[in-house]
N, CA and C atoms as an extended XYZ file, in Angstrom:
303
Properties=species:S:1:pos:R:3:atomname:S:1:resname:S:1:resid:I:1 pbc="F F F"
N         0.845       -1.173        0.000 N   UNK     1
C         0.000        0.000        0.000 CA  UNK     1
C         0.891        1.238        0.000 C   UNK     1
N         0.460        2.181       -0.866 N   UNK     2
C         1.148        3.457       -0.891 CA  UNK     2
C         0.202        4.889       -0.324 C   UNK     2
N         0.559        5.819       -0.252 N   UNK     3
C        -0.118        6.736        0.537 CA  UNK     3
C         0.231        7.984        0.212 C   UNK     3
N        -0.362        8.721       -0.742 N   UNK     4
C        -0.044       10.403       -0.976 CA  UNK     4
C        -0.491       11.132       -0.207 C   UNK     4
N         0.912       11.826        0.553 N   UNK     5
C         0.760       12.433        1.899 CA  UNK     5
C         0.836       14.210        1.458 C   UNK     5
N        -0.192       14.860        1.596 N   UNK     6
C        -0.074       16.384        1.572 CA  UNK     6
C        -0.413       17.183        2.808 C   UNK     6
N         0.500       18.135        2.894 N   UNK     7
C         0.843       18.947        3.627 CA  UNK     7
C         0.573       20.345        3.599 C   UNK     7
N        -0.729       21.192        4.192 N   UNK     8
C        -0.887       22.338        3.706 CA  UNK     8
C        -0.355       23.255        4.492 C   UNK     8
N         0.296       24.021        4.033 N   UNK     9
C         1.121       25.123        5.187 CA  UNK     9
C         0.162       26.124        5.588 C   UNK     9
N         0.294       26.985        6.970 N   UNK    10
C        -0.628       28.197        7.334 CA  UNK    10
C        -1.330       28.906        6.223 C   UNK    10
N        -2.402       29.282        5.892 N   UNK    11
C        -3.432       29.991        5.217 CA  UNK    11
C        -3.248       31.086        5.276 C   UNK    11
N        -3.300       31.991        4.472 N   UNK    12
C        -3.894       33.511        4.703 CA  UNK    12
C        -5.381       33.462        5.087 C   UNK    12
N        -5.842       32.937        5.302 N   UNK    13
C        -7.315       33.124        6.066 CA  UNK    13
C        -7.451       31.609        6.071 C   UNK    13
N        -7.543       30.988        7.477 N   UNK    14
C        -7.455       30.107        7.817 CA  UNK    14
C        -9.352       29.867        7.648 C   UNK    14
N       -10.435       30.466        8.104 N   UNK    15
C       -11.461       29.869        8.111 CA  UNK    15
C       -11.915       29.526        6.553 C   UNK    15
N       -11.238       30.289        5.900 N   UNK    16
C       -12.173       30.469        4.275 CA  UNK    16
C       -10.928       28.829        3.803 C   UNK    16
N        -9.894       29.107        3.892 N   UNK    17
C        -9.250       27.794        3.759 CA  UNK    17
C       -10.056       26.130        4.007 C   UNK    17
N       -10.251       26.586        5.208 N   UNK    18
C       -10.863       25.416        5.795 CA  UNK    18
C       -12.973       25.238        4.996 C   UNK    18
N       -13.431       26.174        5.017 N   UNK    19
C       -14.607       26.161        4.122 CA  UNK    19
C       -14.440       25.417        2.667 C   UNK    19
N       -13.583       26.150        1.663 N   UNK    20
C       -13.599       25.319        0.716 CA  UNK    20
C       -13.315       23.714        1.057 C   UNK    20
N       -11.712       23.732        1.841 N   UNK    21
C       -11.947       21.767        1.939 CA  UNK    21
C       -12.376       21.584        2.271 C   UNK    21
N       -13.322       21.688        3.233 N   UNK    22
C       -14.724       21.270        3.528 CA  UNK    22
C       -15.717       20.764        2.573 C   UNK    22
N       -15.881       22.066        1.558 N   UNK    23
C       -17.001       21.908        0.957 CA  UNK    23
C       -16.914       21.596       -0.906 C   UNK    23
N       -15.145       21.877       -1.010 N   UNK    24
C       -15.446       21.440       -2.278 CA  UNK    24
C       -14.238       20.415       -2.158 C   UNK    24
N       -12.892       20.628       -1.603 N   UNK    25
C       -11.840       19.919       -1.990 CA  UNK    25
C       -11.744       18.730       -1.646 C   UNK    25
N       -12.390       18.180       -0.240 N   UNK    26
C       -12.769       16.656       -0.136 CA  UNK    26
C       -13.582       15.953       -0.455 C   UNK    26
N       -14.763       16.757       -1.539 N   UNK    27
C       -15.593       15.700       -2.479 CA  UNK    27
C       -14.367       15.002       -3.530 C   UNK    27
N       -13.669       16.515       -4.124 N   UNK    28
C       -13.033       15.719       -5.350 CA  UNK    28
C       -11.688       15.161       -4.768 C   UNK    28
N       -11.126       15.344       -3.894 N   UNK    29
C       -10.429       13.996       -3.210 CA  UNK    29
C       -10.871       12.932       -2.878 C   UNK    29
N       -12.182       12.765       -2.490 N   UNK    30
C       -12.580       11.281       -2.215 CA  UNK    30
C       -13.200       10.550       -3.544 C   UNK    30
N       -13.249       11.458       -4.783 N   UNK    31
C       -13.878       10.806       -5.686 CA  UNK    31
C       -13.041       10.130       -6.734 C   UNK    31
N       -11.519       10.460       -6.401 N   UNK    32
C       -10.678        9.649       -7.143 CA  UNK    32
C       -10.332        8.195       -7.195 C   UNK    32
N       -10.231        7.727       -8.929 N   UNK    33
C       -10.640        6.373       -9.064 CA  UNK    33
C        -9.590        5.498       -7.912 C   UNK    33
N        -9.559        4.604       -7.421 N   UNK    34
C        -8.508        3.665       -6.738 CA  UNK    34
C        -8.392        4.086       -5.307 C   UNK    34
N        -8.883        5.249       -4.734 N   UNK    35
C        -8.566        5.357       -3.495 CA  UNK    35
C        -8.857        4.598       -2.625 C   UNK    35
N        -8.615        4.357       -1.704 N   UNK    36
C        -8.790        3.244       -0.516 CA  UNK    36
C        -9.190        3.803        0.672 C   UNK    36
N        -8.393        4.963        0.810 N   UNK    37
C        -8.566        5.414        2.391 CA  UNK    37
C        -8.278        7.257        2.236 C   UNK    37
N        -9.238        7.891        2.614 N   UNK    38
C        -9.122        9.258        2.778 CA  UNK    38
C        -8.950        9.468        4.185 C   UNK    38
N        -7.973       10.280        4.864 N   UNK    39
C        -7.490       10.607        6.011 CA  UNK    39
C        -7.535       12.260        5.930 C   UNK    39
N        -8.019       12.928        6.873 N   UNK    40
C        -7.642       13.841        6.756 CA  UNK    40
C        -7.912       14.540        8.435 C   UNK    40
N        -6.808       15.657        8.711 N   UNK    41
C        -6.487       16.545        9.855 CA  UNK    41
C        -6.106       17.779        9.603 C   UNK    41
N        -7.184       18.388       10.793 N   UNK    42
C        -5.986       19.978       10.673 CA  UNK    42
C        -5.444       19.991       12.221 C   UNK    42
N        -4.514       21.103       11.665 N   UNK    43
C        -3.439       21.130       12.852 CA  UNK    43
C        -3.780       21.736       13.607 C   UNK    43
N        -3.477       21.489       15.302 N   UNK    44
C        -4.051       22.174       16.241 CA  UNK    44
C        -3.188       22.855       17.195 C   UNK    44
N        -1.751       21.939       17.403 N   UNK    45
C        -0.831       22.350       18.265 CA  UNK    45
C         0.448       21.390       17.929 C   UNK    45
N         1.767       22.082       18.471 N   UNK    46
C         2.610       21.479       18.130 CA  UNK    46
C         3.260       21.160       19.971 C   UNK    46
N         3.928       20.374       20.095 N   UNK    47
C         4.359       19.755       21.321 CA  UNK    47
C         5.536       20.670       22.026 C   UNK    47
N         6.033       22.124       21.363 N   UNK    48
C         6.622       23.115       22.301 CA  UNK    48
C         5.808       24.357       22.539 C   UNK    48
N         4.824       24.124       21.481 N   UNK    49
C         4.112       25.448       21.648 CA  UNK    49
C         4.461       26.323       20.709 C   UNK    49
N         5.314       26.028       19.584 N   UNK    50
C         5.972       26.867       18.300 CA  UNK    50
C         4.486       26.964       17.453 C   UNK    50
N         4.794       27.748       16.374 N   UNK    51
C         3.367       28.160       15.512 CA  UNK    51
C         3.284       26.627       14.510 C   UNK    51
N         2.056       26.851       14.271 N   UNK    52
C         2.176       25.363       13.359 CA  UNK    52
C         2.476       25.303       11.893 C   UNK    52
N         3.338       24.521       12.151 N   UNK    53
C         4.288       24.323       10.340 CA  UNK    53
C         2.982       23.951        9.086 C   UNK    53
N         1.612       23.305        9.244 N   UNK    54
C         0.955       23.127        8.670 CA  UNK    54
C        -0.283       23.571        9.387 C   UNK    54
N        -1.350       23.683        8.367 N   UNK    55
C        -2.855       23.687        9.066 CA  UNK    55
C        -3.513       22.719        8.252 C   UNK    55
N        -3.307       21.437        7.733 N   UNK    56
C        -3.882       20.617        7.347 CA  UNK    56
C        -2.979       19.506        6.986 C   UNK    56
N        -3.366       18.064        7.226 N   UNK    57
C        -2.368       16.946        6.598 CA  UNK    57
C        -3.407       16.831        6.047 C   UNK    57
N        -3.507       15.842        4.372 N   UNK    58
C        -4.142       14.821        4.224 CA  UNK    58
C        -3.264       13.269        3.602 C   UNK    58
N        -4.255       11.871        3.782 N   UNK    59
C        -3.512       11.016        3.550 CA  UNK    59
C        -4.316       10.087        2.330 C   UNK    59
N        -3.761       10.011        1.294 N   UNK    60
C        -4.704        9.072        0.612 CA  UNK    60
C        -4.335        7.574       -0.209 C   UNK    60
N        -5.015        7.235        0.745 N   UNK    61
C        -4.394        5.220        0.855 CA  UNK    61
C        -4.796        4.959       -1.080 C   UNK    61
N        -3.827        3.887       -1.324 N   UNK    62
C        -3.665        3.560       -2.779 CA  UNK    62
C        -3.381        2.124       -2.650 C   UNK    62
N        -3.901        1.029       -3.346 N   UNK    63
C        -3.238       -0.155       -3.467 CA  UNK    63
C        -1.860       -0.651       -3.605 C   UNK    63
N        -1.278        0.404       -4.734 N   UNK    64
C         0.323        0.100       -5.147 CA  UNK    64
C         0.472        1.602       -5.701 C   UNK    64
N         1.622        2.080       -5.941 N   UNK    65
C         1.958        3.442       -6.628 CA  UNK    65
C         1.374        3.218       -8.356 C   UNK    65
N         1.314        2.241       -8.781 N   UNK    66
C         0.803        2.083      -10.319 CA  UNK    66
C        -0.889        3.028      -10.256 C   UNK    66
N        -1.401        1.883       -9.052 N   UNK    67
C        -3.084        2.861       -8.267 CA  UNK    67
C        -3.154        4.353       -8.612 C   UNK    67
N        -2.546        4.663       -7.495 N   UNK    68
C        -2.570        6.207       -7.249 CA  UNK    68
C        -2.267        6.801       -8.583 C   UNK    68
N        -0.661        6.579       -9.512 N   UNK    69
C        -0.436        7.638      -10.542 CA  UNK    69
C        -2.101        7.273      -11.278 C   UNK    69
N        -2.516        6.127      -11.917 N   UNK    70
C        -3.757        6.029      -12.499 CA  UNK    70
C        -4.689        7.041      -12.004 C   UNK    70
N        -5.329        6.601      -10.815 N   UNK    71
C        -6.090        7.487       -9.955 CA  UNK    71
C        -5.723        9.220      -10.256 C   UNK    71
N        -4.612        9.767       -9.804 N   UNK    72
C        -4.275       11.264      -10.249 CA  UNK    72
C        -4.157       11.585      -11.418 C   UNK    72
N        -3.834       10.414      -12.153 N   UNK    73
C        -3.868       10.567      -13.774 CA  UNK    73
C        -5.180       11.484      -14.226 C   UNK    73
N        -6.290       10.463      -13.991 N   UNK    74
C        -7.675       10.600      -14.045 CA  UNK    74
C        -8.112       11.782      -14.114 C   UNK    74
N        -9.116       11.967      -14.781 N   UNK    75
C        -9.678       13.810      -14.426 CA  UNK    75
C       -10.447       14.180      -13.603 C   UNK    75
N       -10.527       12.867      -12.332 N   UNK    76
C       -10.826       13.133      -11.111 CA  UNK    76
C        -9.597       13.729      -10.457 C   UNK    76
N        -8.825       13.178      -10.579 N   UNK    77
C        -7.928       13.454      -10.159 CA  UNK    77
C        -7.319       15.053      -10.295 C   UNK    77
N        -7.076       14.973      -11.820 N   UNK    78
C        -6.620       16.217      -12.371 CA  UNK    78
C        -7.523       17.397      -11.508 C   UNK    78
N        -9.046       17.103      -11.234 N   UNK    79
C        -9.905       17.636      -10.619 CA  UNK    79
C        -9.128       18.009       -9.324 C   UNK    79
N        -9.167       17.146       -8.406 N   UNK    80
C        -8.521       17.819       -7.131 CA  UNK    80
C        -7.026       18.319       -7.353 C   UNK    80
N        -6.151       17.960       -8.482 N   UNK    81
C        -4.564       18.796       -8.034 CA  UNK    81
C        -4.840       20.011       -8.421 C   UNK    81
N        -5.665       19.946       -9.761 N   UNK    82
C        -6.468       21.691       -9.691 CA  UNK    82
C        -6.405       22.577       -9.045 C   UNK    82
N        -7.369       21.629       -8.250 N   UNK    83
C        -8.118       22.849       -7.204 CA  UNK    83
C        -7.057       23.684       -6.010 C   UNK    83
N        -6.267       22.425       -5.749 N   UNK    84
C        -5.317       23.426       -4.920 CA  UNK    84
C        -4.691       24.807       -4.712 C   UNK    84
N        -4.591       25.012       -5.771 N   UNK    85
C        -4.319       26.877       -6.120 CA  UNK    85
C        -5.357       27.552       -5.670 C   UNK    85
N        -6.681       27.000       -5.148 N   UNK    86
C        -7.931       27.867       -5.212 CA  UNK    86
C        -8.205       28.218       -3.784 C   UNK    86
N        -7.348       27.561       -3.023 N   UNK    87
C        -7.466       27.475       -1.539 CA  UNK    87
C        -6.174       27.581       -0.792 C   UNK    87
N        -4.880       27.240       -1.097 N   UNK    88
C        -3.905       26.936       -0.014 CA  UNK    88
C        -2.982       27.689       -0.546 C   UNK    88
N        -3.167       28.983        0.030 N   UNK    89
C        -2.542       30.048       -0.114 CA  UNK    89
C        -1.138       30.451        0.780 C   UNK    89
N        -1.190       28.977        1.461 N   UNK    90
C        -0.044       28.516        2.597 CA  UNK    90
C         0.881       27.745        1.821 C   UNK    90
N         1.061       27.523        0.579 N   UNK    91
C         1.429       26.341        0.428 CA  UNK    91
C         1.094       24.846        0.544 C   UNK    91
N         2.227       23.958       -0.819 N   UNK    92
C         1.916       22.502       -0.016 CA  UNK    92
C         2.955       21.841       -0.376 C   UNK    92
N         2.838       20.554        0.272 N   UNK    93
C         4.193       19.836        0.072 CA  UNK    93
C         3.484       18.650        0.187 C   UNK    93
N         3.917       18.067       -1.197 N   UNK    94
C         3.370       16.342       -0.990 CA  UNK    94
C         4.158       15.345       -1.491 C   UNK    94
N         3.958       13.741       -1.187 N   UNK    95
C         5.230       13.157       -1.521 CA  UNK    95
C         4.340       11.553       -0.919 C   UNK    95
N         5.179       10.555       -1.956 N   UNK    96
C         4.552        9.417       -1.437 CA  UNK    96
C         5.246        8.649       -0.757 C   UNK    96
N         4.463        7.648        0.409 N   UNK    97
C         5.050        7.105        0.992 CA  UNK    97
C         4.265        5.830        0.860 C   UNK    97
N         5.298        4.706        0.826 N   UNK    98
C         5.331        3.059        0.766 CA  UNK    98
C         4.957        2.522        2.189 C   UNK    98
N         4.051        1.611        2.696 N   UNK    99
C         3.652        1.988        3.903 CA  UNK    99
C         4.448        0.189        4.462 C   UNK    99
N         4.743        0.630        5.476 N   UNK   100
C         5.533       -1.034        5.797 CA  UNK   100
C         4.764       -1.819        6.621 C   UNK   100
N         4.709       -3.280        5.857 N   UNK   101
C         3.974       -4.335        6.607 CA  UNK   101
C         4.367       -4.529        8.001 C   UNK   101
């Protein structure tokens, strides 16, 4: 199982951030072909009390990396990498990870 892990950095307006994924960016994340598992968090606190490096993870479970590129291939897909510009005005950082038995 593989897992495309994104990382949204602080918002310029954290509530309107959080409205759209709410209301549009985790339909078309969960509607991509092959997904397995939608995970998703926002950040609340960090363990010294420093500002938080992100205000959102998400995680999205894939059978094998062949899955997922298919899946993002897709114009579901294409659909949600889209959209990102439309909301995360914090940045993002994403990257896959191979998950160990």
């Amino acid at each position: 199982m593989v897992k495309l892990i994104v990382l949204y950095g602080p918002a310029a307006d954290p509530d309107a951030f959080e409205r759209h994924y709410a209301d549009t960016h985790t339909g078309l994340a969960k509607a991509i072909p092959g997904l397995r598992r939608f995970e998703a968090g926002r950040g609340i606190a960090t363990p010294d009390g420093s500002d938080l490096p992100y205000q959102r993870i998400a995680e999205l479970s894939f059978d094998d990396a062949e899955a997922l590129q298919a899946g993002i291939a897709s114009d579901e897909g294409q659909a949600a990498v889209n959209d990102i510009p439309n909301f995360a005005t914090g940045g993002v950082t994403i990257f896959i990870a191979e998950i160990d038995d």
